[in-house]
DRENZA-847215 format. One line per 10 residues: their letters; for each residue x, y, z of C-alpha. Coordinates in nm, 3 decimals. Example, Ala and Ser with C-alpha at 12.3 -4.5 7.8 and 13.67 -1.06 7.14 Angstrom:
// DRENZA-847215
AS	1.230,-0.450,0.780; 1.367,-0.106,0.714
This chain:
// DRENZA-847215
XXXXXXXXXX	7.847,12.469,8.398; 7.685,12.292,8.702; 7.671,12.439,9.059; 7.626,12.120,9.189; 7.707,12.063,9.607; 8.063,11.854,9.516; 8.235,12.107,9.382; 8.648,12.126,9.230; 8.705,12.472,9.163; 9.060,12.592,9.208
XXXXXXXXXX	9.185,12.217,9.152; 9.415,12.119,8.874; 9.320,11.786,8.700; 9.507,11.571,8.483; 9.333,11.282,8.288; 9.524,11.101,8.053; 9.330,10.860,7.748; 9.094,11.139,7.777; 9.034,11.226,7.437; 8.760,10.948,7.409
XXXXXXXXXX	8.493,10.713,7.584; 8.570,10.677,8.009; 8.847,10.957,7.997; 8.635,11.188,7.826; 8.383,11.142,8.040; 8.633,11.168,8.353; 8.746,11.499,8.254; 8.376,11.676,8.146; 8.263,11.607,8.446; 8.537,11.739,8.664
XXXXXXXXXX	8.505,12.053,8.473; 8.193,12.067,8.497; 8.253,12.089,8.868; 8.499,12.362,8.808; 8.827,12.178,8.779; 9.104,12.317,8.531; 9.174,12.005,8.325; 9.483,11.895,8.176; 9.346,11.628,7.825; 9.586,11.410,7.800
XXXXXXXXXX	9.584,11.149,7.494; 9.821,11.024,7.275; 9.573,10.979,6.982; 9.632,10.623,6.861; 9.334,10.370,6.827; 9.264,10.123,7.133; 9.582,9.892,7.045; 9.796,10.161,7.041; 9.872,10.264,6.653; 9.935,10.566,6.541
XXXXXXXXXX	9.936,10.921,6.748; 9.691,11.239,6.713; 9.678,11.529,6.916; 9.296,11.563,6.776; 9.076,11.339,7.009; 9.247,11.592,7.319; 9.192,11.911,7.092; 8.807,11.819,7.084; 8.755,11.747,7.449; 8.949,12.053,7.559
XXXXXXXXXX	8.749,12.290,7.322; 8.429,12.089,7.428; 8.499,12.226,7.767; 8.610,12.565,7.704; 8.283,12.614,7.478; 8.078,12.479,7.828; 8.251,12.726,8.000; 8.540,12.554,8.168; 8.879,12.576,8.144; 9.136,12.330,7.957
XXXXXXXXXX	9.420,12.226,7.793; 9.515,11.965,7.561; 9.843,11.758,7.577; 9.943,11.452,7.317; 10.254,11.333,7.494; 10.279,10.990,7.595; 10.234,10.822,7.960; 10.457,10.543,7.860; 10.799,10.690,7.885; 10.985,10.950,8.214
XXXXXXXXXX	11.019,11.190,7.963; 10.640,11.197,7.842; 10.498,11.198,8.171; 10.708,11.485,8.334; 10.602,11.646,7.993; 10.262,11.606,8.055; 10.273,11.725,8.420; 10.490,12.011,8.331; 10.235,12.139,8.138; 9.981,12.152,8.393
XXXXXXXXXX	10.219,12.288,8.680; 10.327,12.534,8.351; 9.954,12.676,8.294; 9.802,12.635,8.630; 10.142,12.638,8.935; 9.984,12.329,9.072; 9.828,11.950,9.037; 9.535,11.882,9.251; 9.448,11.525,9.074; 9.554,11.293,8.836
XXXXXXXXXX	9.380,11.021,8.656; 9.584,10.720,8.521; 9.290,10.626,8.237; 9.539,10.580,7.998; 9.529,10.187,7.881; 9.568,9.973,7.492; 9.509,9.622,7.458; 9.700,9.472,7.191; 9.683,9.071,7.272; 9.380,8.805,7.278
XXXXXXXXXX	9.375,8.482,7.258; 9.620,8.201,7.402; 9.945,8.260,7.570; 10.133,8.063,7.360; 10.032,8.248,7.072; 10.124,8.576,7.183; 10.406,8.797,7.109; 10.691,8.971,7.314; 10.568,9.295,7.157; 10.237,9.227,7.242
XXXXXXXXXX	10.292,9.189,7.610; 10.557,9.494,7.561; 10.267,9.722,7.444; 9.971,9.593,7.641; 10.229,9.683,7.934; 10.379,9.990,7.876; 10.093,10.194,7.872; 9.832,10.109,8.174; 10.198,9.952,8.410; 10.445,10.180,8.316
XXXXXXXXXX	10.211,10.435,8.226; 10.059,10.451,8.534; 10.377,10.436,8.740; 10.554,10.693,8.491; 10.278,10.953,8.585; 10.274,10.876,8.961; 10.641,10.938,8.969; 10.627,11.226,8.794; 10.341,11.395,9.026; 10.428,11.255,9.342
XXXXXXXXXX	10.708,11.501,9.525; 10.479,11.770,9.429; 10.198,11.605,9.603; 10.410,11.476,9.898; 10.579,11.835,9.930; 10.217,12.005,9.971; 10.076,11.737,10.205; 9.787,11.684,9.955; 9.638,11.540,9.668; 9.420,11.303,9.486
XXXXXXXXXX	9.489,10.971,9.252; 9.298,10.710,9.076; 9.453,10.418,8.899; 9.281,10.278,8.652; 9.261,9.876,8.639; 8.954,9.621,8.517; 8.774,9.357,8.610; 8.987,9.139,8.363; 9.161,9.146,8.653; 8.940,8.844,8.796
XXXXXXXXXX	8.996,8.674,8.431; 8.932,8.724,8.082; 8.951,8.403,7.905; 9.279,8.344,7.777; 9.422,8.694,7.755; 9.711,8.771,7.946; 9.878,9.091,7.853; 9.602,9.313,7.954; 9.511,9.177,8.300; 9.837,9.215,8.349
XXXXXXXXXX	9.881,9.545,8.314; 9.559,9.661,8.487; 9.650,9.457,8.788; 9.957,9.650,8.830; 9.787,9.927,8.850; 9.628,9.788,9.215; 9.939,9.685,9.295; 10.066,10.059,9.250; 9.776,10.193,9.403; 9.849,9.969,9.718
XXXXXXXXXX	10.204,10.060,9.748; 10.131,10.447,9.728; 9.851,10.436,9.964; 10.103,10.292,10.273; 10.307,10.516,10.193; 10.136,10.840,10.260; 9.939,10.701,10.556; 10.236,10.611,10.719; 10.407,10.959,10.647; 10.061,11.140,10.756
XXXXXXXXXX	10.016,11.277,10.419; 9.660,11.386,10.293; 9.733,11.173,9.974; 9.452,10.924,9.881; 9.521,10.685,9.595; 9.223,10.480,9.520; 9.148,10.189,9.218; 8.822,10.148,8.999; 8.746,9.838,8.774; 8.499,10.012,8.548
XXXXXXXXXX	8.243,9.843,8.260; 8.150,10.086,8.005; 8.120,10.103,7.640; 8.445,10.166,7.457; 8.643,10.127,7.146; 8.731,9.809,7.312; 8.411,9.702,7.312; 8.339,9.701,6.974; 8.617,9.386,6.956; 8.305,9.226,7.121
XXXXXXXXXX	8.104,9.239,6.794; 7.785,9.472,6.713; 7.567,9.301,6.978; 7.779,9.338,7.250; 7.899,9.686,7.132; 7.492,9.855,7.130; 7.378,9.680,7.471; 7.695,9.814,7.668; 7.602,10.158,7.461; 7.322,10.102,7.627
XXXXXXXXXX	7.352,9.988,7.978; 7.677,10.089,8.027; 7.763,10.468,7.902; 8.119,10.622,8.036; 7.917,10.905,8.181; 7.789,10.630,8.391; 8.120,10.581,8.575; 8.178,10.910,8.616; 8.041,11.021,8.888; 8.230,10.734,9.135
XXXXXXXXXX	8.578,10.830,8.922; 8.491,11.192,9.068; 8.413,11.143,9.403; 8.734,10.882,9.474; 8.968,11.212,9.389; 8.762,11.481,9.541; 8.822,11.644,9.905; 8.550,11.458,10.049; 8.660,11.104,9.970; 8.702,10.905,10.278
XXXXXXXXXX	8.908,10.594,10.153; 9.253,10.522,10.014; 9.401,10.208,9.860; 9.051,10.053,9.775; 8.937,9.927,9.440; 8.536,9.948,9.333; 8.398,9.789,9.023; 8.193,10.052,8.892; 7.922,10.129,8.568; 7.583,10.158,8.498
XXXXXXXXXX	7.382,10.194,8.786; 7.575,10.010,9.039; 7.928,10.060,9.223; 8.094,9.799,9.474; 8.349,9.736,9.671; 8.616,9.498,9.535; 8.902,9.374,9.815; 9.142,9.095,9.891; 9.105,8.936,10.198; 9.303,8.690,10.421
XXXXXXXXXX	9.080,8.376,10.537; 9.188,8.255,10.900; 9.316,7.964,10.764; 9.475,7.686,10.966; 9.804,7.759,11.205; 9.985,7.463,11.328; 10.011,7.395,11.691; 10.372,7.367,11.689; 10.659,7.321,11.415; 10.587,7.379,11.109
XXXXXXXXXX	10.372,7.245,10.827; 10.376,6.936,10.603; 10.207,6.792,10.231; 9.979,6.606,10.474; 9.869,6.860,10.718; 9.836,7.119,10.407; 9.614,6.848,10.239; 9.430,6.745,10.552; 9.299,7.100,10.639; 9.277,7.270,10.278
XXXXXXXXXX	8.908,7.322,10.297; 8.953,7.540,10.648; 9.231,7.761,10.476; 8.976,7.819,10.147; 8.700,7.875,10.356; 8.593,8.264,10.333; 8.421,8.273,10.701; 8.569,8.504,10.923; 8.833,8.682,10.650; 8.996,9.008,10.707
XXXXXXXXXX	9.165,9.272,10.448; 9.519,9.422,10.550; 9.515,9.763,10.494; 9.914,9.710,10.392; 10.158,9.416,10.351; 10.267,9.414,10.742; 9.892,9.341,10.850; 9.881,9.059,10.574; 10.156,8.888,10.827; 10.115,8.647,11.122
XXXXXXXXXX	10.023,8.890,11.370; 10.168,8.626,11.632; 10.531,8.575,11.451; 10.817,8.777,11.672; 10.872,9.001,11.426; 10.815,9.404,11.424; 10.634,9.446,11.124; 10.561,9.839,11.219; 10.972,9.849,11.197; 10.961,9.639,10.883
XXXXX	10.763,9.889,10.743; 10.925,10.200,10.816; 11.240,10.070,10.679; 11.067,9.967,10.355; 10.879,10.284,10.313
């Protein structure tokens, strides 16, 4: 096992999709740095057929046979009852979580809108939405009752578009969303509970969908142990950020943000088709843009309106 400087001993991890490709990765390395990890993976391919406790079996013996300590779990994320499952397990074998990893994700839907099913969007949903939010809920009062803890949402940079898929962006932008509203949250209550976002690229199941080409250069270029290392650091001690995304894989890892441009205010009144039209371009232009660190600092600063009360009655 490594004794590198970063280290997680005496932290409780839970990764779910972990039994292959990002996950897996995910939770080697934060045994490797001493965490106890919880596998989580429902065992179905990448659309979300079928179920096999197998894929979390391997990973978990993987890292007992390096030396670390795990367990394997094959409930689902999608549903109250699998999630509390899955972190009663942990909190069952360990008294505690520490982290949690929302990695679980299917894509069942490509191709145009029109064409696409209820089901579809049902399933592409379920898992990295709901999912994510099932497993936040079911961690969070432990977190928020101990002051403490560490979260990363998983979303993608389909986020920013993906041809004509829908479902799938969907889902993964919910996941920001989520990540967003948790973040507030604990910084307004003065809780040590950072919830952070990554967009990663790496080779996956998925990626084969791509064709053989595609499939061998992100092998290539874009490993899951790649990501790792930026997955690890966003829900370790150190990490000095909450409710930020980064694209990360390969060799690189960014910042990703929404901002605010300064737009255009009218003098007086309010504002009309004409005005709107006649000063687009200064409301698109990116010059001089900020990024709220929560919904009330996305507001007109200048409005008479207590947005610090706002929030406290919304959180």
């Amino acid at each position: 096992m490594s004794t590198g400087g970063m280290r997680f001993d005496g932290k409780v991890a839970i990764v779910t999709g972990a039994g292959h490709g990002l996950g897996r990765a995910y939770a080697m390395l934060l045994a490797e740095r001493g965490a106890k990890v919880l596998v989580n993976d429902l065992g179905g391919d990448f659309r979300g057929q079928g179920a096999d406790t197998g894929p979390a079996e391997a990973v978990a013996a993987a890292i007992r046979e390096a030396g670390g300590e795990a367990l394997a779990n094959g409930d689902t994320v999608a549903t109250r009852e699998g999630a509390d499952s899955i972190v009663g397990a942990a909190m069952e074998a360990w008294g505690r979580v520490d982290i949690l990893i929302n990695n679980a994700g299917i894509v069942t839907s490509v191709g145009p809108i029109s064409q696409m099913r209820d089901e579809q969007w049902d399933t592409d949903i379920k898992v990295a939405a709901t999912g994510t939010f099932q497993m936040c809920r079911a961690v969070w009062d432990h977190m928020w009752q101990r002051g403490t803890g560490r979260i990363l949402n998983i979303s993608s940079g389909s986020f920013f578009g993906m041809g004509s898929g829908v479902g799938y962006p969907a889902a993964k932008g919910a996941t920001w969303g989520i990540t967003r509203a948790l973040a507030s949250a604990a910084r307004h209550n003065g809780k040590d509970i950072k919830i952070n976002c990554v967009m990663p690229t790496a080779a996956s199941r998925m990626t084969h969908m791509l064709g053989e080409e595609v499939a061998n250069a992100m092998a290539k270029h874009y490993p899951p142990e790649a990501a790792a290392p930026v997955a690890a650091f966003l829900v370790h001690d150190e990490v000095p950020v909450t409710g930020e995304m980064f694209r990360i894989g390969g060799n690189i890892f960014r910042r990703a943000f929404i901002g605010l441009t300064p737009g255009y205010k009218a003098a007086e009144g309010f504002l009309d088709m004409e005005t709107v039209r006649d000063h687009f371009e200064e409301a698109m232009a990116p010059g001089g843009y900020i990024i709220p660190s929560d919904s009330a600092e996305a507001l007109d600063p200048d409005a008479d309106v207590n947005w610090g009360a706002f929030m406290q009655n919304v959180i």
